[in-house]
Backbone bond lengths (Angstrom), bond angles and torsions (degrees), N, CA, C in turn:
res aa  C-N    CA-C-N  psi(-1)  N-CA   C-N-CA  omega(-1)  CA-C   N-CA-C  phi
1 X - - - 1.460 - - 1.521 108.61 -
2 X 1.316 121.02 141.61 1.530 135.48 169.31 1.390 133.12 -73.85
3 X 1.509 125.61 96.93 1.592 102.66 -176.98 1.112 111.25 -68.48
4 X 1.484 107.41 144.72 1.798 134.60 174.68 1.641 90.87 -35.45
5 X 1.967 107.43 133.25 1.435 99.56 -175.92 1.416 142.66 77.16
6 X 1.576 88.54 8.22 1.716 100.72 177.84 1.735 111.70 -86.55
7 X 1.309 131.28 141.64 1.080 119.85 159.63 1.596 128.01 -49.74
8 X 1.044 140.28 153.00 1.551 141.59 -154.03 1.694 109.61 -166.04
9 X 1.742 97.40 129.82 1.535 96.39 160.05 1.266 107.16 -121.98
10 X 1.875 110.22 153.64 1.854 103.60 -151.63 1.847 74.26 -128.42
11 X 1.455 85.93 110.67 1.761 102.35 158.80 1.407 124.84 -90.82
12 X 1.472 121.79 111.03 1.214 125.53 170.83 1.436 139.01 -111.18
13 X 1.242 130.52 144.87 1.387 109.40 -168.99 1.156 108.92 -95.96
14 X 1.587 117.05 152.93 1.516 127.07 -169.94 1.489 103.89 -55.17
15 X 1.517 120.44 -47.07 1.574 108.41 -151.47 1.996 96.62 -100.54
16 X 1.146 106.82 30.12 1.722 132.94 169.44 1.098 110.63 -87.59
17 X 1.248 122.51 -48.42 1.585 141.92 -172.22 1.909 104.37 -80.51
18 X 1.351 120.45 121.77 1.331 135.05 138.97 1.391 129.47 -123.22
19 X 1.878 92.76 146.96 1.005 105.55 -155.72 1.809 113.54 -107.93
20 X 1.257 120.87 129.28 1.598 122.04 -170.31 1.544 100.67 -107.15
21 X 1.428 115.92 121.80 1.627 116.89 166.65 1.752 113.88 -60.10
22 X 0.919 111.74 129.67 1.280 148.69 174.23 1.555 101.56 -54.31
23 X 1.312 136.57 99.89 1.695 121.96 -174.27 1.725 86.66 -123.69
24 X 0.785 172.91 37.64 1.958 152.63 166.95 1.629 85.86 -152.39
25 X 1.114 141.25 0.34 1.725 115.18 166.44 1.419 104.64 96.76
26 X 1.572 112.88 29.48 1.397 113.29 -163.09 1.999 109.28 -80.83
27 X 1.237 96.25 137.55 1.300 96.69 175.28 1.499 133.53 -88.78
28 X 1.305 151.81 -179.16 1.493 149.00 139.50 1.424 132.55 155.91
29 X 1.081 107.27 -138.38 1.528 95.90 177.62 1.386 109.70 -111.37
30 X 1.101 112.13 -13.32 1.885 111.82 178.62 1.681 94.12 -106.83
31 X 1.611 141.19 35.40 1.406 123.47 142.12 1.235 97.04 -110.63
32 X 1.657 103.18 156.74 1.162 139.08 171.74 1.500 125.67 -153.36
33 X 1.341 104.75 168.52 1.442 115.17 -139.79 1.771 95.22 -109.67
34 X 1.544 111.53 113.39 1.690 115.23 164.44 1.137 133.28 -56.00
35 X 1.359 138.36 109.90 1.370 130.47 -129.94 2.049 80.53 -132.71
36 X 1.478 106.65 -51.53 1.270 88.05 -171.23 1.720 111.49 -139.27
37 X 1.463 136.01 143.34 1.519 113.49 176.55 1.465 107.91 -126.24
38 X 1.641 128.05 125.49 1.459 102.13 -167.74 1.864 73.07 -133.43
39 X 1.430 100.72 119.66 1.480 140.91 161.68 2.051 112.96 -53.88
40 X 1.314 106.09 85.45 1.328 104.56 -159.31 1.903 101.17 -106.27
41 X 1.080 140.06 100.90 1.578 147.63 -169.54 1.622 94.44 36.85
42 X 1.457 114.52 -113.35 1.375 124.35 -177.42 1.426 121.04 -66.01
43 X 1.452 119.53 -19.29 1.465 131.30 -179.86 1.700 131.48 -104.71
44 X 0.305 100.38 177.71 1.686 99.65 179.67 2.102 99.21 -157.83
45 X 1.042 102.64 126.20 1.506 136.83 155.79 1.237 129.14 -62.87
46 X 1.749 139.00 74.33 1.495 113.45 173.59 1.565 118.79 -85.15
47 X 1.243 112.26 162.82 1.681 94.31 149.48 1.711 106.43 -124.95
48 X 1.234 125.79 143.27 1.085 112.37 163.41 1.672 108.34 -137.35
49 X 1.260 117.61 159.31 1.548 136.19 162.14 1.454 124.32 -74.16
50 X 1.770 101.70 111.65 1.666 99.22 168.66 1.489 132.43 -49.52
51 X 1.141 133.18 176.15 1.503 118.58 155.20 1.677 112.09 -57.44
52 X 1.261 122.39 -35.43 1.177 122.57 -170.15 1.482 113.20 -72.91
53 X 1.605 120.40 -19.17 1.567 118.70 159.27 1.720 88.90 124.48
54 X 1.754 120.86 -17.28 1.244 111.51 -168.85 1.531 107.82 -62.72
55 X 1.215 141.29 -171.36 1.375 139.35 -167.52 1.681 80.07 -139.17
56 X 1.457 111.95 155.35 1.031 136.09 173.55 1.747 127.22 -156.59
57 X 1.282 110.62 106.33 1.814 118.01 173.39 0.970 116.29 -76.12
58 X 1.324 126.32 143.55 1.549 153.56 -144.39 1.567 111.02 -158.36
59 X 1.407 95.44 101.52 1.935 83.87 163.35 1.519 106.80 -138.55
60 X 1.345 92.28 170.35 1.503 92.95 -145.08 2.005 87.27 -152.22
61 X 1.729 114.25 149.49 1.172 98.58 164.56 1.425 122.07 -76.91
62 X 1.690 104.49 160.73 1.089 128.08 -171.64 2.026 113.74 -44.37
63 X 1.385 104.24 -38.74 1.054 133.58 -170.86 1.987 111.83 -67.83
64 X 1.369 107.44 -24.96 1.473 113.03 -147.99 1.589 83.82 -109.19
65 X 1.326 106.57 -51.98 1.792 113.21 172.00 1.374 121.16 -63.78
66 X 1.480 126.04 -5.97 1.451 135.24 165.66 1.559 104.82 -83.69
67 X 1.365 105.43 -23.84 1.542 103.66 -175.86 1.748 125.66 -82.45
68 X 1.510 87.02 -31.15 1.269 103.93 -168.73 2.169 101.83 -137.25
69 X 1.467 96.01 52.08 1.929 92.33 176.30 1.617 112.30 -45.82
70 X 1.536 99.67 154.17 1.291 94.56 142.59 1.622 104.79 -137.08
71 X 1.491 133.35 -170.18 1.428 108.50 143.19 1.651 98.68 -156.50
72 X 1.406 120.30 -163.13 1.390 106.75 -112.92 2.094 93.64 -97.64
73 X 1.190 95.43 125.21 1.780 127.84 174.09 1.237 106.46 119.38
74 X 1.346 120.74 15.25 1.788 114.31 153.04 1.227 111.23 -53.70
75 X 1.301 115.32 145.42 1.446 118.76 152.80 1.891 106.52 -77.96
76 X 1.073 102.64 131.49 1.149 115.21 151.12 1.768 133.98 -111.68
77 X 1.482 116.08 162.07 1.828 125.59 165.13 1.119 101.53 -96.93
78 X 1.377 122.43 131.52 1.248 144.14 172.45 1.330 110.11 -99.61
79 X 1.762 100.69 100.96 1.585 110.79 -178.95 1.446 111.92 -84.21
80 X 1.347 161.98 85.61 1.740 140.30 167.39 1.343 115.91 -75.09
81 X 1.284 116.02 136.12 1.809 109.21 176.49 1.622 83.43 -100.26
82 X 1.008 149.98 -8.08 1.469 121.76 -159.11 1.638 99.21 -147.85
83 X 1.244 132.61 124.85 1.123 149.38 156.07 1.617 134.44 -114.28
84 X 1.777 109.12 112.98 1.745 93.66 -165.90 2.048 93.69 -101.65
85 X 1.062 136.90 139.77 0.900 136.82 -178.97 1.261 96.18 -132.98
86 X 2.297 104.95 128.15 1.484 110.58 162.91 1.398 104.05 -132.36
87 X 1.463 117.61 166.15 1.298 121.02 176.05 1.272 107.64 -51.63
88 X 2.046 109.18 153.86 1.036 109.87 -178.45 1.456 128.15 -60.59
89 X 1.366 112.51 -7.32 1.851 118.17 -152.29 1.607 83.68 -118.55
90 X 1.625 141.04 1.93 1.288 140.31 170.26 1.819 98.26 -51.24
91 X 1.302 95.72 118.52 1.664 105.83 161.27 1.538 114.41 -137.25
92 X 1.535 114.51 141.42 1.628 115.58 179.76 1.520 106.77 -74.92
């Protein structure tokens, strides 16, 4: 368990992360900006930039990104279902 105020790094997995196009100019802390998309057999690769400047990869099937494209200077919402967070000084 974490005391309230601990430093933290939040590991996520790429194909954890979905991504919703941005249509009315919406702002916050979960959009970000499509910087790159490289279309790999069944998968596709994004990268995009938080507001905070961090960079973040996203993959997603081939199938889900045909449904819903974006490509690169959309704004996007940055959905995660899964977040593992350990202290910063956690080493294996």
């Amino acid at each position: 368990r974490l005391a309230e105020g601990s430093e933290v790094q939040a590991f996520v997995r790429p194909h954890d992360v979905r991504l919703l196009r941005v249509h009315n100019g919406e702002a916050g802390p979960n959009v970000a900006r499509v910087e790159r998309v490289v279309k790999v057999g069944a998968w596709v690769k994004l990268s995009v930039v938080l507001p905070s400047g961090d960079p973040l990869v996203v993959q997603m099937p081939r199938a889900d990104f045909d449904e819903r494209p974006v490509e690169p200077g959309d704004s996007v919402v940055v959905d995660i279902a899964e977040v593992k967070l350990f202290r910063r000084d956690y080493a294996i």
